[in-house]
Each structure stands twice: as structure tokens, then as C-alpha cells.
N, C-alpha and C positions, 0 to 999 in steps of 0.2 A: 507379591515379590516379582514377578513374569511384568508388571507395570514397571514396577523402579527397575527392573533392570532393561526393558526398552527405553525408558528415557534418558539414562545414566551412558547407554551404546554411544560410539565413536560415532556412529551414523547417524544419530541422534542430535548428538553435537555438530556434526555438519551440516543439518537443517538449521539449528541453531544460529551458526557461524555466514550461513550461505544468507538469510536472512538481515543479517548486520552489513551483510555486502548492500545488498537492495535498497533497504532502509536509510542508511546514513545519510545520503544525499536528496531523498525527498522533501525534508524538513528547511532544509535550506533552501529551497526555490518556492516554500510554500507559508509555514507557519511564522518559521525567524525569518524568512523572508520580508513577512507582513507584518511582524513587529519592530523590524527595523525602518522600513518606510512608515509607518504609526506614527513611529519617536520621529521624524524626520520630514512630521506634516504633509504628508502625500496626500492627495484627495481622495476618499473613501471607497469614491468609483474605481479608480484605477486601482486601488489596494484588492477588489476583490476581481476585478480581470485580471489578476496574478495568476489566475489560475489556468489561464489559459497557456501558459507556457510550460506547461504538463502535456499539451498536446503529442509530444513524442511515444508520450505512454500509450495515448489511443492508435498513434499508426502504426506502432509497432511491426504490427505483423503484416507490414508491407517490404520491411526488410529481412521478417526472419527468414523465410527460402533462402537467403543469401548466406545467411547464419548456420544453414542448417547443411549445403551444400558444399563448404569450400572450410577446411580447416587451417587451423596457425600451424606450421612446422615444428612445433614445439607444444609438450603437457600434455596435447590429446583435444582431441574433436571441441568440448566445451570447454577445461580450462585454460587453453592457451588464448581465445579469445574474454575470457573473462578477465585476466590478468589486464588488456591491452586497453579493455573500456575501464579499469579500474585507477590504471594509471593514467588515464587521461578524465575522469572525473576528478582528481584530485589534482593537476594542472590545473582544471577547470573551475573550482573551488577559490585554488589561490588567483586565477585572475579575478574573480570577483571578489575579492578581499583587495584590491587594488581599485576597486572604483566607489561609487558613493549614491545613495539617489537623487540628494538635493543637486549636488554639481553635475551629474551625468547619468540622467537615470537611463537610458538606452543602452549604455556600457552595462550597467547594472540586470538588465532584463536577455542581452544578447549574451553575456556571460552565464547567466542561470538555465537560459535557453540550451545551454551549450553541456551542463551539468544536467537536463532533464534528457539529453536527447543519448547523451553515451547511458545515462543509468537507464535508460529502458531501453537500450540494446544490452547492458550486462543482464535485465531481465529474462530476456529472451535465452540466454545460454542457460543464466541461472536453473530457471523454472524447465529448461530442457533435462540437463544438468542433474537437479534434486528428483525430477521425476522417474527417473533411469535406475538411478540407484536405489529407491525406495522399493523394496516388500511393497506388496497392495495391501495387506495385510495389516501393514504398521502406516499407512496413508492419512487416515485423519490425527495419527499421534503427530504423525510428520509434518503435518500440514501445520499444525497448531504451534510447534515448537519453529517452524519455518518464521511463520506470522508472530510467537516472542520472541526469535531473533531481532527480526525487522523493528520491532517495538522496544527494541534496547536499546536499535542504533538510534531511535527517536528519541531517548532517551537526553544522549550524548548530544543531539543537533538540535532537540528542542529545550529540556530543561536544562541542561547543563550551558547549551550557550546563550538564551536566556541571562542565567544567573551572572555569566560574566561580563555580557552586555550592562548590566548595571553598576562595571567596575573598570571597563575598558570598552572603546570605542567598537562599532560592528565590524570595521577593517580587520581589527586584531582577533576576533571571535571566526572571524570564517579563515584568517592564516591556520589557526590551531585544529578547527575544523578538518582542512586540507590536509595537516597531518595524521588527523582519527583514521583515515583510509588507508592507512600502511598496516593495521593487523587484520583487514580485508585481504588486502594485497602477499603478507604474509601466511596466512593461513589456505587460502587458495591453492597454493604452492605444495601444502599439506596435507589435503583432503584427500581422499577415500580416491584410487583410481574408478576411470569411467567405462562403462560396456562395452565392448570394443567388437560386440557382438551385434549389434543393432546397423540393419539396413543402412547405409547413405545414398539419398537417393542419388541415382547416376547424369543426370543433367537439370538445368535449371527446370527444366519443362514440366520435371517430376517434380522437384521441389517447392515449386508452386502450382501445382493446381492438383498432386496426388492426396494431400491432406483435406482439404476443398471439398475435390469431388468426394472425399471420403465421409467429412461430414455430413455437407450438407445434402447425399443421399439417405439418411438416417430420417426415420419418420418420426417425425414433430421439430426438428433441429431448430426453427425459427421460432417456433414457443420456446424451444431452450436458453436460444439467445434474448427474446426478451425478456425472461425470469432473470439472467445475470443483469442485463441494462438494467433492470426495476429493484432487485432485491436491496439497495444498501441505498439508493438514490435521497433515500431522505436524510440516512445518517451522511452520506458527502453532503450534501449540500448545506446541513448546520455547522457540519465540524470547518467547511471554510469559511464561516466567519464567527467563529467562538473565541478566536486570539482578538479583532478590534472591539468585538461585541464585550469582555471582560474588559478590558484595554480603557471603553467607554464607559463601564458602570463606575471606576474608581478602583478596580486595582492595580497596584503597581508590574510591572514586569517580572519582579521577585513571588511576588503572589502568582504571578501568570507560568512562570517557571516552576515552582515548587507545587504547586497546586493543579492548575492547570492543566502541565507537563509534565513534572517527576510523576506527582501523585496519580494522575489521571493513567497516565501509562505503563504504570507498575500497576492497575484496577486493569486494564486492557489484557496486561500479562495474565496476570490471574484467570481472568475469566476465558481469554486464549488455552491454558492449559487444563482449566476444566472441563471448558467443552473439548478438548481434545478427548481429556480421560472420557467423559460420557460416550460421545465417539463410538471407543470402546464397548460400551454396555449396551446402547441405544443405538439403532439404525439411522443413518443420515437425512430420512424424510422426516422425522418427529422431531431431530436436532434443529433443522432447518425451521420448523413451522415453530418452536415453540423459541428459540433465541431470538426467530425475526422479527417476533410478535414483541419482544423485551428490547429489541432495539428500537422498535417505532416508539414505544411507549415513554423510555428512557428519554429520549429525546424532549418530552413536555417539560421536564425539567428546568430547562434554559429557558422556558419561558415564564415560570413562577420567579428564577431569581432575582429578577430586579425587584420584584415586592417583598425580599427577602432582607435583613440587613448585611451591613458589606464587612462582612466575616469571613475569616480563611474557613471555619467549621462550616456555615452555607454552603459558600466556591464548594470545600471538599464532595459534601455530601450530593450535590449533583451533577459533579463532575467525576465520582466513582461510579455510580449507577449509571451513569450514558458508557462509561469507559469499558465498566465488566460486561452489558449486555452488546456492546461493540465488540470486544475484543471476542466472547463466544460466538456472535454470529459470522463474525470473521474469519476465525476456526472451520467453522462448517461449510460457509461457502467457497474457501480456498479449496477443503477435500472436493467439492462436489465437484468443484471442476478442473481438477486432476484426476479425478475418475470418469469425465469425458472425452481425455486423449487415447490417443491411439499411440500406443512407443515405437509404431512406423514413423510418424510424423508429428511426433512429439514438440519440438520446437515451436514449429509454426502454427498449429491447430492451441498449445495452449496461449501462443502470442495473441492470438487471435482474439480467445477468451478473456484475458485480463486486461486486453486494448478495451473489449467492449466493456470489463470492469470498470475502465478508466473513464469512461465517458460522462459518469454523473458529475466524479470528482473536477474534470477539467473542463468540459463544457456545460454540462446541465448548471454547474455554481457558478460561473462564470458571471453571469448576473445578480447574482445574490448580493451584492450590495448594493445595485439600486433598491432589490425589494426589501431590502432591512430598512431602505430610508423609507420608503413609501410605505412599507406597511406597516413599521416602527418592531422591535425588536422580540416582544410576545407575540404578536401574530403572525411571524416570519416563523417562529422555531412550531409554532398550532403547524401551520404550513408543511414544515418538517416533517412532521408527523403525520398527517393524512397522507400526501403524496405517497407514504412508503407501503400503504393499501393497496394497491394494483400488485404489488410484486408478488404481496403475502399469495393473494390469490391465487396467483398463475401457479401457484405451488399445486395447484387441484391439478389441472392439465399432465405438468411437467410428470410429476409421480405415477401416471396411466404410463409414463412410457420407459421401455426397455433400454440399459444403456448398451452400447453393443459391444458383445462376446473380443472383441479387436481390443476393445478399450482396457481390458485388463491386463 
């Protein structure tokens, strides 16, 4: 009962809700992105350098000092600033619902640009934000229900507009889009007030280099940072090209929506809240090593399917087992590194961390469709799957070390 009624809390729902803020707009500059240039005969190459206009997510934390030091007159320290990136993701939305890729793909790409670079400055408050208010206590339940948040609003951006795309033009799918972000924008407005207790640092000077010098004095901090670069790097790099990769076996976009997307990220959810609950019962080092081991694994999947027939019950069956052992390992590594800030400098120390999250998804896949043409699409996902062995490992290292007493 002490379970259902943590997850059922108001605060609960705010990780939930904070979640659907961050989420909603990734899908658009990444997945429906890339199936709308698909339908729209773009060259393969460039469909999977899409991903490089994600790059706002890795630098993040070269503006959070900024974020963290100077508040909006209005809501309070983080949501007054959340509100302003909220409404201008969704300006930003509707101008690229006004352009096209075959007539003007640079309109297309500067406009998404533009959608990538305010939602990973609302991350920055967000993930400020969610951390402040959170028990340490209730952190991997939080973390999990943050992560199916995000995975609802992917929901709305990938399988639901998907589906409509097969009944109305992409123009018309990213207008409606642009309107999903009003009960971000309303609910924001509702949430839980913020600490009002919590240090601000007093000049830029602290704001950037106190969280810094706070890390990266901590012994092993650069084995930390390479355990996040490595831990997911195999599951990015399949999942940015699993929408042309299906796309090309012969499923339609309705199968890629309903399947692919609803199904897949309703498997994500699930397994997001299970591993939250284990969370609970099980320490964060055993969560980590035994989900990451089920996410590299998951992944071989995509590469049996072409030898598979072209059935929705196939699609399902290896695209819930990549999704539930995703969506757990995703749970786990969001708490681990919410349990590496410090709530002196909370903003920028976790900008920091999820910039370097960011780095497999935006740069490290960046190429990945050249190597899907050259190595052909079974030995690209084999690929997948090895590379995500160095991270497993570093797990030996990272667990000898202490996190520090500040951090909680």
C-alpha cells in the first residue's frame, strides 16, 4: 500500500506531468521527423544526420549557469523560466508545420533546430526543478515515473501523429502537435511550489565554475562520466534508425505508429515502472548491471527481424522486448545520475550529465546510416549490441566509488 500510495502522490504526478513537458518535442525533430522526410524521398544519408540537430541537448550545460543564476519575475526561480521555453517550443513547432522538406528542407531543419534548442534549455530547469522537490528517498520511483512521463508525450508525437500522417498531410500533424503543448504549459502553472530554500549562487563566476570545481574534485568523476557516455550508446544508436529500418522492410507507417510507437512505448512504460518499483527493493548497482545487460541483449532483435515474416505479431514481439528492457534501464540510469548532483548546483551539474547522456543519441548515431548502408541492416543492430560492452564494464570501476555526502 506505502507503494500505491507514492505513486498515486501529487508529487508523483508532477514527475509524471514534468516529464510530458521534456518529451513532447523530441519526437518531432527526431523520429516523425524522419518519417516524414522517408515519405518525402530524402536520402538515407541525410535522414540519419537528423540527429545531429539534437546537438542543443549536449551543450546544454554551457548555458545552465545562466539558468541557474538569474530568475523570471514571475512563478519562481524554475517555473517561470519553464513556462517561457514552453511557449516558445510551441511557436516553434507551428513554424515548422509551415514548411516542407522536398520544397525547403533548410526551413525544415532550422525550424527543428529551433524546437531542439528551447527543449533542452526547458531541460535544464526541468531536471533542476524535479530534483529539488524530490525525497531522496522516493528518487528512483521519481525518476521512473519522470522517464513515463516523457514516454507518453512520445506517445502523442510519435504514434499518434504517425497515425494521422497517414490521413493528413505532415503540415497538418505538427499544427496539432503545436497545440499538445498547452497542458505542458498549463499544468506548469499548477505544480507543486519550488525550495525557495536552496542557495542561488551570487555571481556568474560561481555559477559556473562552483558546481565544476565541485565535481570534478570527487575521486573517479571521469570514470563516472565515461560509464554515462557508454551505458545506453548502443541502445541510441539502433533506436535512430529503427523508424527507416522498419520503414524499408515493408511496413506501412500505421504499423510503424501502432506498433512500433503506441506498442513499443506503452513496453517502455511498463518496464520504466517496474524497474522503478525494483528500485525500491533492490539497490541501484544490481539494477544497473542486470537491466543493462537486457538492454544490449534486446537489441539482437532487430536484427533476426528481416528473416522474420512481415507481421504486425513479429514487429510486436521485438519491439516490446527492446522497449521494456529500455525503458528499465532508463529508469535506473536517470536515478543514478540524479543521485550525482549536488542541490547547491543542481541545474548545471545535472545539465551537464544528460548533455553527456546526449552525446550517443546526437553524435555518436549521427552516422548510422551510412553504416546501415555499408554493413546492411543485421550487422548494424550485431553492432549495436557489442559496442554497448565497454559501458556494462565500467560498472566494475564506478561501484568501488563513494557518491559524495553533498550529493544527497
Amino acid at each position: 500500500m506505502d507503494i500505491v500510495k507514492k505513486i498515486f502522490s501529487f508529487r508523483m504526478l508532477t514527475m509524471l506531468m514534468m516529464g510530458y513537458c521534456s518529451g513532447l518535442p523530441l519526437l518531432l525533430t527526431g523520429g516523425t521527423l524522419q518519417a516524414w522526410m522517408t515519405d518525402e524521398k530524402i536520402d538515407l544519408t541525410a535522414i540519419g544526420m537528423v540527429s545531429l540537430i539534437g546537438m542543443p541537448y549536449v551543450l546544454k550545460f554551457l548555458w545552465a549557469p545562466f539558468l541557474d543564476r538569474y530568475q523570471i519575475p514571475f512563478l519562481g526561480r524554475r517555473k517561470g523560466w519553464m513556462i517561457i521555453f514552453q511557449v516558445l517550443i510551441l511557436v516553434s513547432i507551428f513554424g515548422l508545420s509551415l514548411s516542407n522538406p522536398t520544397t525547403n528542407l533548410m526551413a525544415v531543419l532550422g525550424w527543428a533546430f529551433c524546437i531542439a534548442l528551447f527543449s533542452a534549455s526547458q531541460d535544464v530547469v526541468v531536471d533542476a526543478y524535479r530534483r529539488e522537490i524530490m525525497p531522496d528517498e522516493e528518487l528512483g520511483l521519481g525518476s521512473s515515473l519522470y522517464v513515463n512521463g516523457y514516454r507518453l508525450a512520445m506517445i502523442v508525437s510519435g504514434s499518434l501523429a504517425l497515425n494521422m500522417a497517414d490521413n493528413m498531410p505532415f503540415t497538418n500533424v505538427y499544427k496539432i502537435m503545436a497545440l499538445c503543448m498547452i497542458p505542458a504549459i498549463f499544468f506548469t502553472l499548477i505544480a507543486p511550489k519550488e525550495n525557495h530554500h536552496i542557495k542561488i549562487p551570487s555571481n556568474m563566476k560561481e555559477a559556473v565554475f562552483g558546481p565544476l570545481q565541485e565535481f570534478f574534485t570527487r575521486k573517479g568523476a571521469f570514470i563516472v562520466l565515461l560509464f554515462i557516455l557508454l551505458y545506453k550508446v548502443g541502445d541510441s544508436m539502433a533506436a535512430n534508425m529503427t523508424t527507416p529500418f522498419i520503414l524499408q522492410l515493408g511496413y506501412t507507417k500505421s504499423d510503424l505508429g501502432n506498433v512500433a510507437k503506441l506498442f513499443g512505448l506503452v513496453s517502455t512504460i511498463i518496464g520504466g515502472l517496474i524497474g522503478g518499483v525494483m528500485m525500491l527493493r533492490y539497490n541501484m548497482k544490481w539494477s544497473l548491471i542486470f537491466f543493462g545487460i537486457l538492454q544490449a541483449v534486446s537489441t539482437i532483435g532487430f536484427a533476426i527481424l528481416p528473416s522474420m515474416p512481415i507481421t504486425l505479431s513479429s514487429l510486436a514481439i521485438v519491439v516490446a522486448f527492446e522497449n521494456l528492457a529500455s525503458g528499465m534501464g532508463t529508469a535506473a540510469y536517470a536515478a543514478y545520475m540524479a543521485s550525482l548532483t549536488n542541490k547547491q548546483f543542481t541545474a548545471t551539474q545535472y545539465a551537464l550529465l544528460t548533455a553527456l547522456m546526449g552525446v550517443p543519441r546526437v553524435i555518436l548515431s549521427s552516422p548510422t546510416g551510412k553504416m546501415a548502408e555499408v554493413m546492411g541492416w543485421e550487422m548494424f543492430f550485431v553492432f549495436c549490441t557489442v559496442v554497448a560492452i565497454p559501458g556494462l564494464l565500467l560498472l566494475i570501476p564506478v561501484f568501488k566509488l563513494e557518491r559524495p555526502k553533498a550529493a544527497a
